[in-house]
N, C-alpha and C positions, 0 to 999 in steps of 0.2 A: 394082566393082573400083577400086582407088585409081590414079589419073589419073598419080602422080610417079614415074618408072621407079625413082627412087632405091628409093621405097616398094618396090617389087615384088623389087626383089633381094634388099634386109635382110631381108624376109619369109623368101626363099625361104632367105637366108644363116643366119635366127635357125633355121629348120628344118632345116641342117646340122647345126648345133649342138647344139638340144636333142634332138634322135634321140639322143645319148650322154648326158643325162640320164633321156630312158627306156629305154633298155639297160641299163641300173644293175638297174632294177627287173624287167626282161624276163629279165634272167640267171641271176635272182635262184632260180627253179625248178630252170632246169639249173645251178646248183652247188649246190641242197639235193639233186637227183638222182643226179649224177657223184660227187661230194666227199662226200657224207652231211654237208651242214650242218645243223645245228639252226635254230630262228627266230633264236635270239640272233644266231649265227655269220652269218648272211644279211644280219640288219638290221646288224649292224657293218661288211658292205661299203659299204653305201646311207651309214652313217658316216661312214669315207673319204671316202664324192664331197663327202658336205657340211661335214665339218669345215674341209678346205683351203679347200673353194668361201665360208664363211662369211668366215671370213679374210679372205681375199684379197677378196673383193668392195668394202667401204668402203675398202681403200685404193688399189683401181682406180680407184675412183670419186674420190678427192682427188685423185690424180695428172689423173686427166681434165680434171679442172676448172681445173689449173692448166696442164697442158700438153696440149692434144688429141691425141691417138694412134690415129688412124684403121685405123696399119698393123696396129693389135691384132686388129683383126676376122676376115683371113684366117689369121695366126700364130695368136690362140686358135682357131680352129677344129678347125685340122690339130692341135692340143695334144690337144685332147678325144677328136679320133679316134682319135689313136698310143695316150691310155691305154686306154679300150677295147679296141680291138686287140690289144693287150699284157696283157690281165687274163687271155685263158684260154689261156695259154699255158703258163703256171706251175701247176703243182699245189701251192704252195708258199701257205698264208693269208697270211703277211706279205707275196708280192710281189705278189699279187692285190689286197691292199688299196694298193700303194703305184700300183701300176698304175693305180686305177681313182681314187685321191687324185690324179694327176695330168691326168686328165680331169677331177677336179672344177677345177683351177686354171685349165686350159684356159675351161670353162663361167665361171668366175669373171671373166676378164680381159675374154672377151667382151661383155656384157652392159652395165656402164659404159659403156662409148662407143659400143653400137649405140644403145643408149636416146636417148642423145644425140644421135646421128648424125638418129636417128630424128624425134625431137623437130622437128630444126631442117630435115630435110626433110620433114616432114607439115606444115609452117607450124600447129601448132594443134590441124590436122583429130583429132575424138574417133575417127570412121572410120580417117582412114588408120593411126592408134597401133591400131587394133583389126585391121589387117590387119595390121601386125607383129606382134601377139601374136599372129593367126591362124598364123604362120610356125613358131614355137615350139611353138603344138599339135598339128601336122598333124606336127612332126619327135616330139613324142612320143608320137602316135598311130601311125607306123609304124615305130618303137621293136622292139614287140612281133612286128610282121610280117616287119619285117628279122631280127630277131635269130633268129624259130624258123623261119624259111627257112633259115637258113645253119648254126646250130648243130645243132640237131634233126635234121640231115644226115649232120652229120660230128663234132659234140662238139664241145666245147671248144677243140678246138685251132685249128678253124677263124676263130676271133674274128678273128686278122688281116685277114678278109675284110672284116669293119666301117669299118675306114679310109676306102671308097668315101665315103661324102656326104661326111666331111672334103674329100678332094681336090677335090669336086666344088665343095662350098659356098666354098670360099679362092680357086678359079678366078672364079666367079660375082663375087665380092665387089669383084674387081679394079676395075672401072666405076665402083663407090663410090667408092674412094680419087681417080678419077679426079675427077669431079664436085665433089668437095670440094677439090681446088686450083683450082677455076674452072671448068670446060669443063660441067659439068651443073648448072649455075643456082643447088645448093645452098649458099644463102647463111649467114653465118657468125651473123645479127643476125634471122634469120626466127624469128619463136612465141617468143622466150625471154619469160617471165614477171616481170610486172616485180612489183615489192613488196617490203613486209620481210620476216623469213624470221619464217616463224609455229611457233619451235619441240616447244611445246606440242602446238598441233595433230598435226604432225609423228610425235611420237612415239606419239599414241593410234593414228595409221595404220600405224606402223610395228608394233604391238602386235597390232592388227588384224590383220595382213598374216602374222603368225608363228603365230597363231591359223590361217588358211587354210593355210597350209605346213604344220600339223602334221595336218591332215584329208589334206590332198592327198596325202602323202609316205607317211603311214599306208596310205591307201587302194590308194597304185601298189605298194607294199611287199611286201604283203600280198592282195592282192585277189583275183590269178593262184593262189596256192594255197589263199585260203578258196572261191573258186570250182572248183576243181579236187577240195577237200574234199565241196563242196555236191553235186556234178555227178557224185558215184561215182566219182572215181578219174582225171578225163578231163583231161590236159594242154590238149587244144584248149579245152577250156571255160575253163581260164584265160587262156591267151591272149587268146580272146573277150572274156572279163572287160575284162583290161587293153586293151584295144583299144577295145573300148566307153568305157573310163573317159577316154582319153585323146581320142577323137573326139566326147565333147560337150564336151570343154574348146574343142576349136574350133567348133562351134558358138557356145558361150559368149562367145568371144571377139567373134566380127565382131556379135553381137546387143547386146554390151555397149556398143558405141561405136554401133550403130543408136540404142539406148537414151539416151546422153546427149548424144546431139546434138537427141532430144526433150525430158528431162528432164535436173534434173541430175546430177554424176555419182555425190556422196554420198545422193540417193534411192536411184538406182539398186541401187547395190552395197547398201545397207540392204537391202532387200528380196529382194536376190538370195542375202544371207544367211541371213536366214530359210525359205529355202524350200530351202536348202542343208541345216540341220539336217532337215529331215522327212524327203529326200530322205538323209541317213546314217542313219537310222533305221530308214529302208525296207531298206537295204543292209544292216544285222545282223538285222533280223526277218523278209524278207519272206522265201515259200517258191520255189523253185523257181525257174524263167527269171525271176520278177518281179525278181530282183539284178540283171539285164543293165539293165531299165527304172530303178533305180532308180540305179545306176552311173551310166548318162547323166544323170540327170537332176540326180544330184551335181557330177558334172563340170560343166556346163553352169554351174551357180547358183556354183561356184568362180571360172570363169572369164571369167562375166560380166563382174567387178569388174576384171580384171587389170589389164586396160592402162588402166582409170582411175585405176585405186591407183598408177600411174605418173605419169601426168602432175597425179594431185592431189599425190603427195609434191614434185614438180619445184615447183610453184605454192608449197606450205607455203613449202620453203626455195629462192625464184628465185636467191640467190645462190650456188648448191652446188649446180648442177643438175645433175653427173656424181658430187655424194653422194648426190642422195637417189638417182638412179638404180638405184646399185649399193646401196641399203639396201633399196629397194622393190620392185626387180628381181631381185636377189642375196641378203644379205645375210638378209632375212627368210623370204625363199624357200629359203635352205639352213638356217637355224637347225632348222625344221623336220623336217631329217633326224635332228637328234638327240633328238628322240622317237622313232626308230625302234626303240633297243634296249631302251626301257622296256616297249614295245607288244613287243616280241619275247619279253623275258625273259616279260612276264603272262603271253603264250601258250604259253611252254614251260609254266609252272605250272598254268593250267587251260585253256583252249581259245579258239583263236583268233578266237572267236564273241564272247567274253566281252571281248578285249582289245580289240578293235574299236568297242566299246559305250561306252568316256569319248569317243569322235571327234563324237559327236555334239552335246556338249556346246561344241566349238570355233566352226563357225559362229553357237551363239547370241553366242557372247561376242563376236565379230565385230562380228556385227549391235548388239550393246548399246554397244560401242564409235563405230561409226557414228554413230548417236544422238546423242553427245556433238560430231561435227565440223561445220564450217562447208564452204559451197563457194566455194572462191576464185573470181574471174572469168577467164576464158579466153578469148580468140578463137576463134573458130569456123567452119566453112567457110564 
């Protein structure tokens, strides 16, 4: 466990948060079920969260940089939860989509300056950046669990119930804001990265990083109804699905920074690529429960990389460290989403077995991208 209390709470706060980046996809069933959505009409909500969230990420991340905003952490929070909340309320597509466009800006504002926040209270540590990412996975890991607890019950109307971790996680956060005007140690000048800013490199990672976003996004999209396809009919088997998908991304996570605190962290993620495409491959071909094994094992090799792909963009450019944040953090991570209505529309045309099958081709590119980077130096614990 990471030793900095500050660490423990961003974790616990980043797992407020992205809980309403996997509700996006966890809803995704019950409004093709209630509403008779198509694939198209589904992947155009998962749209919504990432078009605003694409946006707005790189220019949270400039303002961060030039003015720190600490307070953004509990204000975005409570954002993402209100849109959530507010998506199934309306039987109406346009305000479900503006609804849940507003939880993506919410997820957007956050991210920039937790990274940062992050950064400058883990002094370095490859670990403690992997137990904040831990925080993020474990919030989209129970994503799936929260959301068919509570809709699954009462329908759609009930989503207002979802606001609970917002409130919870903006309470929690509070401690942070405090620490950072003095009183919890978290210094202003801790880990920042000194050098020139390596823009080249920069961008083969941020390439990289859209290549993962469009496997990932694909896969939480879609995964709950190709398993529920696979499985004869059975909602719980998607749920399962996407629950398994999102719990070996936390796995993935705290083994990623186990990982380059041995090696470093451009092996790692190379490797962790490759063994991500076999592992999507396994998830369009294999038969039967082998999808749940093969689900983890995707997630897992996705999420290895995360929170390196963080602090290696931070490193590329030391003088933009609340851009690359939100480019590496944000930015490439929502781009992602808009491969969702390509992979929807294929699937209306022939089957969503079929539209699943280019995702494999994304980790390699990752990994061949990888290949081309250098590892900046880092302090360490």
């Amino acid at each position: 466990m990471p030793r900095n209390k500050s660490i423990i709470l961003l974790s616990v706060g980043h797992a407020c948060v992205d809980v309403y980046q996997g509700a996006v996809a966890a809803l995704v069933p019950f409004f093709a079920a209630e509403r008779a959505y198509g694939y198209a009409a589904v992947s155009g909500i998962v749209l919504a969260a990432s078009v605003l969230s694409s946006v707005a990420q790189p220019v949270f991340g400039v303002l961060t940089d030039r003015w720190p905003m600490p307070w953004l952490l509990p204000v975005s929070t409570l954002l993402g939860g209100v849109g959530i909340a507010l998506s199934g309320v309306s039987g109406s597509y346009a305000l479900t989509l503006a609804f849940v466009a507003v939880s993506g800006l919410g997820v957007a504002a956050y991210h920039p300056e937790s990274a940062r926040v992050a950064r400058l209270a883990s002094r370095g540590s490859h670990s403690s950046m992997g137990w904040f990412a831990l925080g993020g996975n474990l919030g989209f890991a129970l994503a799936p669990l929260m959301v068919s607890a509570i809709v699954a019950t009462g329908g759609l109307r009930l989503t207002p119930l979802l606001v609970l971790p917002a409130l919870v996680g903006s309470v929690l956060l509070l401690p942070v804001l405090r620490a950072l005007d003095g009183s919890g140690g978290v210094r202003a000048d801790a880990a920042v990265p000194a050098g020139r800013d390596d823009h080249v490199s920069f961008v083969k990672l941020s390439l990289a990083v859209i290549c993962r976003s469009v496997v990932f996004i694909g896969l939480s999209t879609f995964i709950s109804l190709y398993a529920t396809q696979r499985m004869g009919g059975s909602t719980a088997a998607g749920t399962a699905a996407l629950f398994v998908l999102y719990l070996g991304g936390a796995v993935g996570s705290v083994l990623g920074g186990r990982l380059a605190d041995r090696w470093d962290r451009v092996t790692v993620s190379r490797w962790s690529y490759l063994a991500t495409a076999v592992a999507v491959a396994g998830i369009v071909t294999a038969p039967g429960p082998g999808l749940y094994l093969f689900a983890a094992l995707a997630s897992a090799g996705l999420y290895v990389p995360f929170s390196l792909q963080v602090t290696l963009g931070q490193d590329y450019l030391p003088s933009r460290i609340g851009t690359a944040s939100g480019i590496t953090l944000g930015l490439t991570v929502s781009v992602g989403g808009l491969a969702s209505p390509l992979i929807g529309s294929l699937a209306d045309a022939t089957s969503l077995r079929t539209a699943l099958a280019p995702l494999i081709l994304m980790p390699a590119l990752s990994w061949l991208l990888f290949r081309t980077l250098p590892e900046p130096g880092l302090t360490r614990d």
